[in-house]
C-alpha positions in Angstrom: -8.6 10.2 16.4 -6.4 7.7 17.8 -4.1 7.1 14.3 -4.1 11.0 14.0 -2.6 12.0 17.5 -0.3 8.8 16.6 0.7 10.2 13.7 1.1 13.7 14.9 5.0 14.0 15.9 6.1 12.2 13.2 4.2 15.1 10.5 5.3 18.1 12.9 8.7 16.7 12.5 8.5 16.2 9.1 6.7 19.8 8.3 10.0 21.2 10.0 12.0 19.3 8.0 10.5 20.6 4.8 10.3 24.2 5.8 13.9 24.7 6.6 14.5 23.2 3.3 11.8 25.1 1.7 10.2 22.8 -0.1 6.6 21.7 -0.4 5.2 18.1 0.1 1.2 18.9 -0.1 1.8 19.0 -4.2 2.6 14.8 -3.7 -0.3 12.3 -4.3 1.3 10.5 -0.6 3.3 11.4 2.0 6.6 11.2 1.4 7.3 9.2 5.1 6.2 5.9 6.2 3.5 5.8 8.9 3.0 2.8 11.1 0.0 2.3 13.1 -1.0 -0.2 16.0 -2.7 -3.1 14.8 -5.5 -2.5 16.5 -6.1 0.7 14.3 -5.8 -1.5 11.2 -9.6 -1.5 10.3 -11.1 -4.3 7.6 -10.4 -3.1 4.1 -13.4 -1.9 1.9 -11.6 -3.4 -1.9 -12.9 -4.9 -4.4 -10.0 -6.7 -6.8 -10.2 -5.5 -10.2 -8.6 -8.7 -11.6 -11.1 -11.0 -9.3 -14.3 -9.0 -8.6 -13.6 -10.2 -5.8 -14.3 -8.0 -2.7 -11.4 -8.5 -0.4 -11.0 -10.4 3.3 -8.5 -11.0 6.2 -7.7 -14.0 4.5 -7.5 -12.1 1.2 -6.4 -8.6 1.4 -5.6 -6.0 -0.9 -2.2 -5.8 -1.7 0.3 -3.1 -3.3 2.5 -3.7 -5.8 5.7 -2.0 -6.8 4.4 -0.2 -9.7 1.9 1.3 -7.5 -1.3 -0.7 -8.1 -3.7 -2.9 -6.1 -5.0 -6.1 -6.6 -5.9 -9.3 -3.9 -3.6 -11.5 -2.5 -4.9 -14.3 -4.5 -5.3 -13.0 -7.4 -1.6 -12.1 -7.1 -0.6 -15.8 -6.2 -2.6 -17.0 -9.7 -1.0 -14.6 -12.1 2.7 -15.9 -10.5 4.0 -18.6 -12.7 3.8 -22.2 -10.9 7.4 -22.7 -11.0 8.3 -19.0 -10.0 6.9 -16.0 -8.0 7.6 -13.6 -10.7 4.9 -12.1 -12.4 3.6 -9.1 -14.7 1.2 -6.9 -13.2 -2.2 -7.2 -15.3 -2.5 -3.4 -15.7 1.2 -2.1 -16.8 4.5 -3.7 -18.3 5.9 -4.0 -14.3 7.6 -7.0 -13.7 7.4 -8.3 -9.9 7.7 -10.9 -7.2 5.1 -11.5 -5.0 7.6 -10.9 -2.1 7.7 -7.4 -3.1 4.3 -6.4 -2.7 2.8 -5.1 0.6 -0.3 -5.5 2.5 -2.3 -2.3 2.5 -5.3 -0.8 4.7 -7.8 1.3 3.5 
């Protein structure tokens, strides 16, 4: 209840936004604005890696990549190349760095 009434203003304001310019955001698989909640209303991800099996932990959380897929933090950090941070995510041809992906809550 907390995140929603958080989150509240900043989708009013955005539902304005998108009806003066009539268009429609509901037909989007996300929102299309960032929302940041307190950290005390970041709750301990549910994710299993598919690359590890692994199921993830604050000390290896799920993480999103540019192309738009998940995987662990560590299994991120193996599939980087020793002498570089660059690597190919295991599910499409997306090159990355490991500085570009994000920590994610479910």
């Amino acid at each position: 209840v907390t995140a929603g009434a958080a989150a509240l203003p900043t989708l009013l304001k955005l539902a304005s936004v998108m009806h003066t310019k009539n268009s429609e955001w509901n037909t989007c698989d996300h929102l299309p604005v960032e929302m940041e909640v307190a950290k005390e209303l970041h709750f301990h991800s549910m994710f299993a890696c598919p690359v590890s099996r692994e199921q993830s932990t604050a000390d290896n959380p799920p993480m999103l990549l540019p192309c738009g897929h998940v995987i662990c933090k560590q299994s991120m950090h193996k599939l980087a190349r020793p002498t570089s941070t660059r690597f190919k995510c295991p599910y499409c041809p997306s090159e990355q760095t490991t500085s570009q992906a994000k920590q994610i809550f479910f």
